[in-house]
C-alpha positions in Angstrom: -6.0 20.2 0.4 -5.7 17.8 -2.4 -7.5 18.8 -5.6 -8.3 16.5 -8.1 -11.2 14.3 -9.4 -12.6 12.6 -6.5 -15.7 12.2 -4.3 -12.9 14.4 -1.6 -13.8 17.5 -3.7 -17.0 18.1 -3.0 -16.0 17.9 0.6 -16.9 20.9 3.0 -15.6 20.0 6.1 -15.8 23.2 7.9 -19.7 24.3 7.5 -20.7 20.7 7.4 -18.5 19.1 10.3 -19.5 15.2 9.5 -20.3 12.8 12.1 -19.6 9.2 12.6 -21.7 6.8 11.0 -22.8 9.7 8.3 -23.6 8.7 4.7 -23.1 11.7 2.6 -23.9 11.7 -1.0 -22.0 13.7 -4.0 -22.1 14.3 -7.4 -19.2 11.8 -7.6 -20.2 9.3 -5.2 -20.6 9.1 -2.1 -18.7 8.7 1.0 -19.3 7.0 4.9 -17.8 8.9 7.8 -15.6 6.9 11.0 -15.0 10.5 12.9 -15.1 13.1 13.9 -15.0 11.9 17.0 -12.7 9.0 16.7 -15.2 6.5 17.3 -14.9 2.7 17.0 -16.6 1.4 13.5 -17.3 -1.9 15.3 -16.5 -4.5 17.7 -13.0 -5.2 17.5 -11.9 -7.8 19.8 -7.6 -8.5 20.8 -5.4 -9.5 18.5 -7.7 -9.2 15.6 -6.1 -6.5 13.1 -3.4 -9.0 12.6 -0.8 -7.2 10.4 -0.3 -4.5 7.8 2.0 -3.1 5.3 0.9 0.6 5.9 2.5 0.6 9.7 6.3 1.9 9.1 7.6 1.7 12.7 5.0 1.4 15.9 6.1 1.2 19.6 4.5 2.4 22.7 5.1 6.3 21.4 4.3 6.6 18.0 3.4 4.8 15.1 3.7 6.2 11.2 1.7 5.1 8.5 2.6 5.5 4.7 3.7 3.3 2.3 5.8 0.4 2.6 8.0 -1.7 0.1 5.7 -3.7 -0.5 5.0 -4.9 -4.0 8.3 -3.3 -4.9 10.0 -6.5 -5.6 7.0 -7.8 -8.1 7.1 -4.2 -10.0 10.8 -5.1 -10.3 9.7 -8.8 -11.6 7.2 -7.5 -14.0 10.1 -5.1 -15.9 13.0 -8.1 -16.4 9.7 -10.7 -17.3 8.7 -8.3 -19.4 12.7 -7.4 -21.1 13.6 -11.1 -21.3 10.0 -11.7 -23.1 10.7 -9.3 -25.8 14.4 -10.5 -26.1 13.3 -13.9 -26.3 10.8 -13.5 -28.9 13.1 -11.1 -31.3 16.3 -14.0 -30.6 13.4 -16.6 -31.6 12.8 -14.4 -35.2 16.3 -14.5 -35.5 16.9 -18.0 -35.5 13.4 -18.7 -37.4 15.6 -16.5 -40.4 18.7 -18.2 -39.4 17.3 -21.8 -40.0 15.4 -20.8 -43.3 19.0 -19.1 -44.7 21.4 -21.7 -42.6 21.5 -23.0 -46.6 22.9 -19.8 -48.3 25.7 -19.4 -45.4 28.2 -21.4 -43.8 25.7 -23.5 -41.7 22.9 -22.3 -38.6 25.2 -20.4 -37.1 27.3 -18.7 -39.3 23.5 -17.3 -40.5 22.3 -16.7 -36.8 25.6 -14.3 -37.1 24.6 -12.6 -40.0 21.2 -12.0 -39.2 22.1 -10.5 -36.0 25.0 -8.5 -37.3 22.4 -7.1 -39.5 19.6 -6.3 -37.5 20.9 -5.9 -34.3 18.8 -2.5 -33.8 15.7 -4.8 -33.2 17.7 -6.6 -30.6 18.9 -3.3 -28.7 15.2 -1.8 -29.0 13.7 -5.0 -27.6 16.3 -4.6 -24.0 15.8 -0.8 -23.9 12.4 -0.1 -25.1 10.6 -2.1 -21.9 13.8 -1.3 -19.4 13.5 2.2 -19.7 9.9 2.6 -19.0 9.7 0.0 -16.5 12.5 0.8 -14.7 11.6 4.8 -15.2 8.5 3.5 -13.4 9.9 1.7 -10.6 12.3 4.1 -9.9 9.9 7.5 -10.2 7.4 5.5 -7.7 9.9 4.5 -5.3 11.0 8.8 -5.0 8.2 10.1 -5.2 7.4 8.0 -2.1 10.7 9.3 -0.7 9.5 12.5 -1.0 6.1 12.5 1.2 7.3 11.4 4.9 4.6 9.1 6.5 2.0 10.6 8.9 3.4 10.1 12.8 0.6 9.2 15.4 1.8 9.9 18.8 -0.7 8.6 21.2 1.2 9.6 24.4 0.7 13.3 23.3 -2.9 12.2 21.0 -1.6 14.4 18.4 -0.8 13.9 15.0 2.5 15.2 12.7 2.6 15.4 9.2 4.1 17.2 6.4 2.2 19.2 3.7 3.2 18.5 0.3 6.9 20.7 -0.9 7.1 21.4 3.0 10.0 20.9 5.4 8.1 22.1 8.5 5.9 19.8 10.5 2.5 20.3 11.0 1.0 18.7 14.5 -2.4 19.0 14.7 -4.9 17.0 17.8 -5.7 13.9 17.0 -9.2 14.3 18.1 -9.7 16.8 15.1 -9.0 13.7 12.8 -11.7 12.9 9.9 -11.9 10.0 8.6 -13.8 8.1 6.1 -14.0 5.9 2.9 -15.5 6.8 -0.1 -17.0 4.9 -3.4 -16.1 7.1 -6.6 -18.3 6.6 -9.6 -16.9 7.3 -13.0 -18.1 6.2 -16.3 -15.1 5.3 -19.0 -17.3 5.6 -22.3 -18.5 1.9 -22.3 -18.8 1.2 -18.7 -19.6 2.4 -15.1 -16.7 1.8 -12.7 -16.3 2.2 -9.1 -13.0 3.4 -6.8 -12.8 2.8 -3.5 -10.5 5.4 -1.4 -9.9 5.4 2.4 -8.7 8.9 3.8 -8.0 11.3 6.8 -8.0 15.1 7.0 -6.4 16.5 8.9 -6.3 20.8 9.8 -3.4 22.3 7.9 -0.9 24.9 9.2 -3.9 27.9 8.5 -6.5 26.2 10.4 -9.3 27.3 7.8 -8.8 23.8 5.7 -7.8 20.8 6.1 -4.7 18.4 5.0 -6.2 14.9 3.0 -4.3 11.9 3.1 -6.2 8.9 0.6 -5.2 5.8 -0.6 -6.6 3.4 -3.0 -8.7 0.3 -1.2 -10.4 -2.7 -2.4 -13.2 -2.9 -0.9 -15.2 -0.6 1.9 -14.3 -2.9 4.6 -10.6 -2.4 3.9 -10.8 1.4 4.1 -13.0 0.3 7.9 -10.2 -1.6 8.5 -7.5 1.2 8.1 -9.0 3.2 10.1 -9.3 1.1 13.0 -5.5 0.4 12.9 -4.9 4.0 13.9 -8.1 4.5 16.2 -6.9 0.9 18.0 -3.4 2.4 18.4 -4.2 6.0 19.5 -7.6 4.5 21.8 -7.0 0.8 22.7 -4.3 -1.4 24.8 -1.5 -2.7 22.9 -3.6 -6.3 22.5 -5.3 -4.7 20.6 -3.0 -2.8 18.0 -1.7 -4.6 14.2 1.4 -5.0 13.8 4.1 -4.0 11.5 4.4 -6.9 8.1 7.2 -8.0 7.2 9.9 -5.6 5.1 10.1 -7.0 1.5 14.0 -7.8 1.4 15.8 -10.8 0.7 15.9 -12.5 3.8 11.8 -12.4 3.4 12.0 -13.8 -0.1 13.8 -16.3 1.9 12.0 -17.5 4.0 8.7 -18.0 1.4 11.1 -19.8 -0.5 11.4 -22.3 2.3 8.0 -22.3 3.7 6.8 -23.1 -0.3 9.3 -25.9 -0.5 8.3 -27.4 3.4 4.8 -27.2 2.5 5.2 -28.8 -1.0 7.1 -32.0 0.5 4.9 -32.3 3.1 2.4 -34.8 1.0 2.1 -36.2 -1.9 1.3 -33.5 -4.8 0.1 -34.2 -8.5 2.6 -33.7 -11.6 -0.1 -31.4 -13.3 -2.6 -29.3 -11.2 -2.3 -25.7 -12.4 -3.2 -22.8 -9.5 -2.6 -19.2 -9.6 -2.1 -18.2 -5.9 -0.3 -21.6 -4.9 2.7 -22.6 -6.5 2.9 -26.2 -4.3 -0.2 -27.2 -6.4 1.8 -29.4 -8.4 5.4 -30.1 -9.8 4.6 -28.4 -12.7 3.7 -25.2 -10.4 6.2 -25.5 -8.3 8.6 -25.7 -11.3 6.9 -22.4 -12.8 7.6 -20.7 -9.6 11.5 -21.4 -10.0 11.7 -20.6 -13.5 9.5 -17.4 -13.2 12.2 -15.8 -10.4 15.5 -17.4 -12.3 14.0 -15.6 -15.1 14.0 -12.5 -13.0 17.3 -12.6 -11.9 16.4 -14.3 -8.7 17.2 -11.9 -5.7 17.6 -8.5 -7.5 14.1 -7.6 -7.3 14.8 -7.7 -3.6 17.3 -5.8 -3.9 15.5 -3.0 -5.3 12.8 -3.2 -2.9 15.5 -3.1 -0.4 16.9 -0.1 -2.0 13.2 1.4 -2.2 13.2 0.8 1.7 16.3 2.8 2.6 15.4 5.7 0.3 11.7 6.6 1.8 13.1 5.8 5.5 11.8 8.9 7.5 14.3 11.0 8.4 12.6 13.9 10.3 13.7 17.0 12.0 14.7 17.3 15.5 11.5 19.2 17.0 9.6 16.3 15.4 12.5 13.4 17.4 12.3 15.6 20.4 8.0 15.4 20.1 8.2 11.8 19.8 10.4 10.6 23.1 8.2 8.9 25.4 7.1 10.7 28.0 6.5 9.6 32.0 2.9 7.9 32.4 1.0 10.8 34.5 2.2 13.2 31.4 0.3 11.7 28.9 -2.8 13.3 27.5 -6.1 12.3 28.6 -9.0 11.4 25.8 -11.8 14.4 26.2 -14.7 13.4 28.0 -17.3 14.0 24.9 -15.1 11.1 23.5 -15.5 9.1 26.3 -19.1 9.4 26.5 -19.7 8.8 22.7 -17.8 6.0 22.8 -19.0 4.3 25.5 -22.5 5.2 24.0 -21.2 3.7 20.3 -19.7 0.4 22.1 -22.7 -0.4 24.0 -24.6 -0.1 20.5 -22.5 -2.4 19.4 -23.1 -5.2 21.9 -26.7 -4.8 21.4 -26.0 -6.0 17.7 -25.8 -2.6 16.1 -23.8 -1.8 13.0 -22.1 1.3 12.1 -24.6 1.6 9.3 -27.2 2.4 12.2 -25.0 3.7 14.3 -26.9 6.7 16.0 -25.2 10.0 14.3 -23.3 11.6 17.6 -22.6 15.0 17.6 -18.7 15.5 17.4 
């Protein structure tokens, strides 16, 4: 189980099984319950999950969730921005000096020589200092992604594989035994409250006396409500129902923005000044931004790492866990337990009454 300062530690999942729809408070926080059972958290109607980055691979078999590539690329831009900023502004110190001494040397240049010839440490520390930590960043995230394989979610067996942390042996547990939740941490930094949001699943691990946790950071509660109904809607519903993989952050995606931005910013008539954040076809001025911000950052090659990122945290699992995953005929697959059934049927029709999962009547699990 993972140990560290979160609402999850004060968890007792054994003596206090939780049940859908529970509210439980902590010394940390507090923390609202999906399963057990795994119950819808509302009304979700076809098509409506749309995509998302944390589905790896999904088909009629299996699906595995972890974390995908994306945001790779933008890490990637943020460490070049950040190494051409510094060069820039030490070049721009040097040719301050150089202008105010072009008098005592041969000429601008001749002093823009000197100057550099002679503190050319400054120029070295300015490329290395921000490369090595930001690319010691990028690159330490992107293994220590490698290193976890994703949680696989086969729906033909309704059981669930995973690794434990350091292990090379699978753990498949049923996928009814799934908890789920998302939590609200409170912490106070010394001059203010603040609040994290964390969606997670336990799962049992390989003793059977505790449990597994998976958590990841959310924004917001209904983003953690939304998680978990991408893998209730895969394991429970029809395919209309289930998200669907995003896009891989490569180069034929950066691509493909690129040429959507530019359709969209010829398609009417747009102002030479109107500056925007989140849309760079605001303006020329924006649009010009946009260009200069990814020449800056060598264009492509922060694709290129986030393809790189890609190929290195592709699952590559063992051949009990391949030979769990092949489909299986139709009248082999596992049948949902009939206490789900009946709580679900009993949580949807509370749901087309107008109930909430906030009232949601607590059903044993």
């Amino acid at each position: 189980m993972t140990k560290d300062q979160s609402v999850e530690q004060d968890f007792n999942l054994n003596d206090q099984r939780p049940l859908a729809g529970e509210v439980r408070t902590y010394p940390l926080g507090e923390a609202l319950f999906f399963s057990p059972k795994p119950l819808p958290s509302a009304r979700v109607s076809p098509n409506s999950l749309g995509e998302s980055n944390q589905i790896l691979e999904i088909n009629d078999s299996y699906m595995d969730i972890g974390q995908s590539n994306q945001g790779k690329a933008f890490q990637a831009q943020l460490v070049i921005f950040w190494v051409m900023l510094a060069t820039f502004v030490v070049l721009s110190v040097f040719m301050f000096s150089a202008n105010i001494m072009k008098d005592t040397h041969e000429g601008f240049f001749q002093a823009l020589f000197v100057t550099i010839q002679e503190d050319w440490g400054a120029l070295i520390l300015a490329i290395m200092l921000p490369s090595t930590f930001g690319w010691s960043a990028v690159i330490n995230s992107s293994l220590k992604k490698a290193r976890q394989k994703p949680i696989r979610f086969n729906r033909q067996r309704r059981e669930v594989c995973y690794f434990e942390e350091g292990s090379k042996t699978p753990t498949i547990v049923p996928w009814e035994e799934a908890v789920s939740w998302v939590s609200m941490y409170k912490g106070f930094t010394g001059s203010a409250i603040v609040s994290n949001v964390t969606f997670g699943i336990a799962l049992p691990d390989s003793s059977r006396k505790d449990y597994w946790m998976f958590k990841r950071p959310v924004g917001i509660m209904e983003e953690g409500q939304r998680s978990w109904e991408i893998i209730r809607c895969y394991m429970e519903e029809e395919p209309e129902y289930w998200a669907t993989k995003a896009q891989n952050e490569d180069r034929k995606s950066f691509d493909a923005s690129r040429n959507k931005l530019r359709k969209k910013f010829r398609e009417s008539h747009r102002p030479l000044f109107a500056l925007s954040m989140s849309d760079p076809t605001a303006s020329y001025f924006n649009m010009f931004g946009y260009y200069a911000f990814n020449i800056l950052c060598f264009w492509k090659l922060p694709y290129i790492v986030s393809e790189w990122d890609n190929r290195i945290s592709m699952a590559n699992f063992p051949p009990e866990v391949n030979e769990w995953s092949k489909p299986l005929p139709r009248e082999e697959w596992a049948k949902p337990s009939e206490d789900l059934k009946k709580q679900k049927d009993a949580a949807i029709k509370h749901y087309n009454s107008g109930g909430t999962l906030a009232n949601l009547k607590l059903l044993k699990a």
